[in-house]
C-alpha positions as CSV (number, residue, x, y, z in Angstrom):
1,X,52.8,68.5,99.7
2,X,51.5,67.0,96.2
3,X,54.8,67.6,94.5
4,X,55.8,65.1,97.5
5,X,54.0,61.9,96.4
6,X,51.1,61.7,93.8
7,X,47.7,61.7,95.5
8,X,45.6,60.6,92.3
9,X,42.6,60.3,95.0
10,X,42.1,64.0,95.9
11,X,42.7,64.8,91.9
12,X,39.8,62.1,91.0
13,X,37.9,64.4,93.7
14,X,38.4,67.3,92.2
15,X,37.5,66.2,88.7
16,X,34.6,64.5,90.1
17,X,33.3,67.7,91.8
18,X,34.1,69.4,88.2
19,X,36.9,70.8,88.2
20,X,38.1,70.3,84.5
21,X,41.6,72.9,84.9
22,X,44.8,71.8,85.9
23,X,47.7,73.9,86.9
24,X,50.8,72.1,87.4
25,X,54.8,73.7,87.9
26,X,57.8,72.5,86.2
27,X,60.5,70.4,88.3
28,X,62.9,73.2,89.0
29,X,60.0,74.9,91.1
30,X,57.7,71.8,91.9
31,X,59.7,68.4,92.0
32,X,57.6,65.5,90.9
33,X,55.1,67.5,90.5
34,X,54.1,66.8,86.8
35,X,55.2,63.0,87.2
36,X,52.7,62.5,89.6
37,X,49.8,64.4,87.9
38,X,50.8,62.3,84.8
39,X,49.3,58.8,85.7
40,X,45.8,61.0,86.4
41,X,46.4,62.7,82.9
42,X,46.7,59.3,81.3
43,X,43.1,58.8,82.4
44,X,41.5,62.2,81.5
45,X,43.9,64.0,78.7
46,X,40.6,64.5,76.8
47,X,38.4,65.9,79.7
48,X,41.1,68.5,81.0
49,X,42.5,72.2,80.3
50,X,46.0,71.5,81.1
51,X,48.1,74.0,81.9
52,X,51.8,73.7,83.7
53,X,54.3,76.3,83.4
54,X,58.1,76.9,83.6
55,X,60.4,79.6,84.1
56,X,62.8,82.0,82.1
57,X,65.8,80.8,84.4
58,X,66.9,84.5,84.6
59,X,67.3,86.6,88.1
60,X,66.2,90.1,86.1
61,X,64.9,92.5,88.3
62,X,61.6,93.5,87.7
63,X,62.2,97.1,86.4
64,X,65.5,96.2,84.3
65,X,65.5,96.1,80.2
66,X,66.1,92.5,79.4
67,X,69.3,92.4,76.7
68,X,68.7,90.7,73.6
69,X,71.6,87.6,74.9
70,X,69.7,87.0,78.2
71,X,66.0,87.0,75.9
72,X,67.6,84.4,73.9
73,X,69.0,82.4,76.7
74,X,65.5,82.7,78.6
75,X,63.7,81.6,75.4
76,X,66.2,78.2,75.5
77,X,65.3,77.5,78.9
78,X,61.7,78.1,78.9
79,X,61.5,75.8,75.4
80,X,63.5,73.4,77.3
81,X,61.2,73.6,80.0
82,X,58.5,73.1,77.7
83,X,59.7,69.9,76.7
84,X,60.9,68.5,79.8
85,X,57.1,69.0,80.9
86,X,55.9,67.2,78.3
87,X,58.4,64.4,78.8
88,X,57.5,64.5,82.4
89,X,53.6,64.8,82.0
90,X,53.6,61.9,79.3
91,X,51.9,64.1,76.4
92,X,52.9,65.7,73.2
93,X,50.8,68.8,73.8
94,X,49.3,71.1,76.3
95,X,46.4,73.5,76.1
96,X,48.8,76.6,77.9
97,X,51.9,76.5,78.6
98,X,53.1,80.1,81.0
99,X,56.1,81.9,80.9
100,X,56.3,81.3,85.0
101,X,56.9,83.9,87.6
102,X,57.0,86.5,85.1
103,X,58.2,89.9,86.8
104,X,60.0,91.9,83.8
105,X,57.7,93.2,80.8
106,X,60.8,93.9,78.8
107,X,61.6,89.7,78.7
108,X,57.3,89.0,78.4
109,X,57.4,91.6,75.1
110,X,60.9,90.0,73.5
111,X,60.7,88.7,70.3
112,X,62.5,85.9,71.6
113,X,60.1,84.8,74.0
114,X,57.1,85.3,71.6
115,X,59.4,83.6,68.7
116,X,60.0,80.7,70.7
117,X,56.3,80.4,72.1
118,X,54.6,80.6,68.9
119,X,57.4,78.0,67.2
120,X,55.7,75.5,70.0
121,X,51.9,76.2,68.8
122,X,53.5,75.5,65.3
123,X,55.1,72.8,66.4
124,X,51.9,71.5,68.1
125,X,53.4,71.3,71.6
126,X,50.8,74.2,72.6
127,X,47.5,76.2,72.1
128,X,48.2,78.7,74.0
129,X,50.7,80.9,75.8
130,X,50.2,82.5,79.0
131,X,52.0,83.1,82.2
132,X,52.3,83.8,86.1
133,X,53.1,87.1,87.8
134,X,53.7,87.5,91.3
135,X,55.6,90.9,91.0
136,X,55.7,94.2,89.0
137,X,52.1,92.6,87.8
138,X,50.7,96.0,85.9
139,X,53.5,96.6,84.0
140,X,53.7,92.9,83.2
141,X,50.2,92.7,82.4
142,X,50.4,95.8,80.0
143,X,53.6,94.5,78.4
144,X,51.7,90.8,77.5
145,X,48.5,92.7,76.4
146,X,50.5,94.8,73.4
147,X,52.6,91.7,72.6
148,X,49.1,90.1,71.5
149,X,50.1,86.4,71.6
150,X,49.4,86.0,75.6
151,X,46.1,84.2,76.2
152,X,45.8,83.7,79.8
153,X,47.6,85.1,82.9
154,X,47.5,84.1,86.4
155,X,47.9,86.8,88.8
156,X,47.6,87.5,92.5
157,X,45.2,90.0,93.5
158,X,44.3,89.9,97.5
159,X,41.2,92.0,99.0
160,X,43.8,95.2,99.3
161,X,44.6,94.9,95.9
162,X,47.9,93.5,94.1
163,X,49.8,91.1,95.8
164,X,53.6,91.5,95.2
165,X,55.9,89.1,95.5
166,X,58.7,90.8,97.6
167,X,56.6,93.1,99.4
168,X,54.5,90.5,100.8
C-alpha cells in the first residue's frame, strides 16, 4: 500500500524509533514506490543506508546457464534500472543497490553483471552491490560469495528453513 501514495508520516516514525535502513523496489515491481520515499530522502539522505533494488528483466529459470547475450542484456537493464532509481529517488548515489529477485547463480557470477555493478561504484552511483533471492537461494548465495563483489543479500529464511519462491 506505500507504493500507492507516499505516507512520509509512518517513514518519520520509523526513523524516529531508529530505524536508519531503507529498502525501497524499482518501478517495474513497486510503482511510485521510490517517488514517494524521495521527498523523505530529501530530508534525511545523510542519516540513512539506502538501499532500493531492480531486476535483471530476464525469465531464466533458476537452474539454467545464463548465455553470455542474455548476461549482457540483463546487465543493460539492471544499469538502466540503476539510473531510473536514482532519477526517481532524486540522488546521485546509493549506499546498495541489489541485483533483485535474484534466482540463477550463473547470471549473479557473470562478468557482465559484476562489470556493470562495479562500473556504477566507479562511477559513484554506488557503494555497494547486493541483492534479493526468493528462489534457488543456496546456490545463489554460493554463486555471489565466490564472485567477491556482493556485499549484502536479502534472503527469506522462515522458522522451517528456506523460503522458496514457487514452492511457497
Amino acid at each position: 500500500a506505500l507504493a500507492l501514495r507516499r505516507r512520509d508520516e509512518l517513514l518519520d516514525a520509523a526513523f524516529d524509533a531508529g530505524i536508519n535502513v531503507f529498502d525501497v523496489g524499482h518501478r517495474a515491481y513497486y510503482r511510485n514506490a521510490e517517488t514517494h520515499l524521495a521527498p523523505f530522502l530529501k530530508r534525511r539522505r545523510d542519516q540513512i543506508f539506502l538501499i532500493p533494488k531492480g531486476l535483471s528483466g530476464l525469465a531464466l529459470q533458476p537452474r539454467s546457464e545464463v548465455t553470455r547475450p542474455q548476461a549482457r542484456q540483463g546487465a543493460a537493464t539492471w544499469r538502466k534500472h540503476l539510473d531510473e532509481s536514482l532519477a526517481d529517488l532524486g540522488v546521485d548515489s546509493v549506499d546498495a543497490y541489489y541485483l533483485m529477485a535474484a534466482n540463477n547463480a550463473s547470471l549473479v557470477a557473470s562478468d557482465e553483471i559484476l562489470s556493470a555493478a562495479d562500473r556504477a561504484r566507479q562511477d559513484g552511483k554506488l557503494r555497494f552491490l547486493g541483492l534479493s533471492t526468493h528462489q534457488n537461494q543456496e546456490n545463489v548465495l554460493e554463486a555471489a560469495m565466490a564472485a567477491g563483489l556482493y556485499k549484502l543479500a536479502m534472503v527469506a529464511v522462515t522458522p522451517a528453513g528456506w523460503y522458496d519462491w514457487e514452492s511457497k
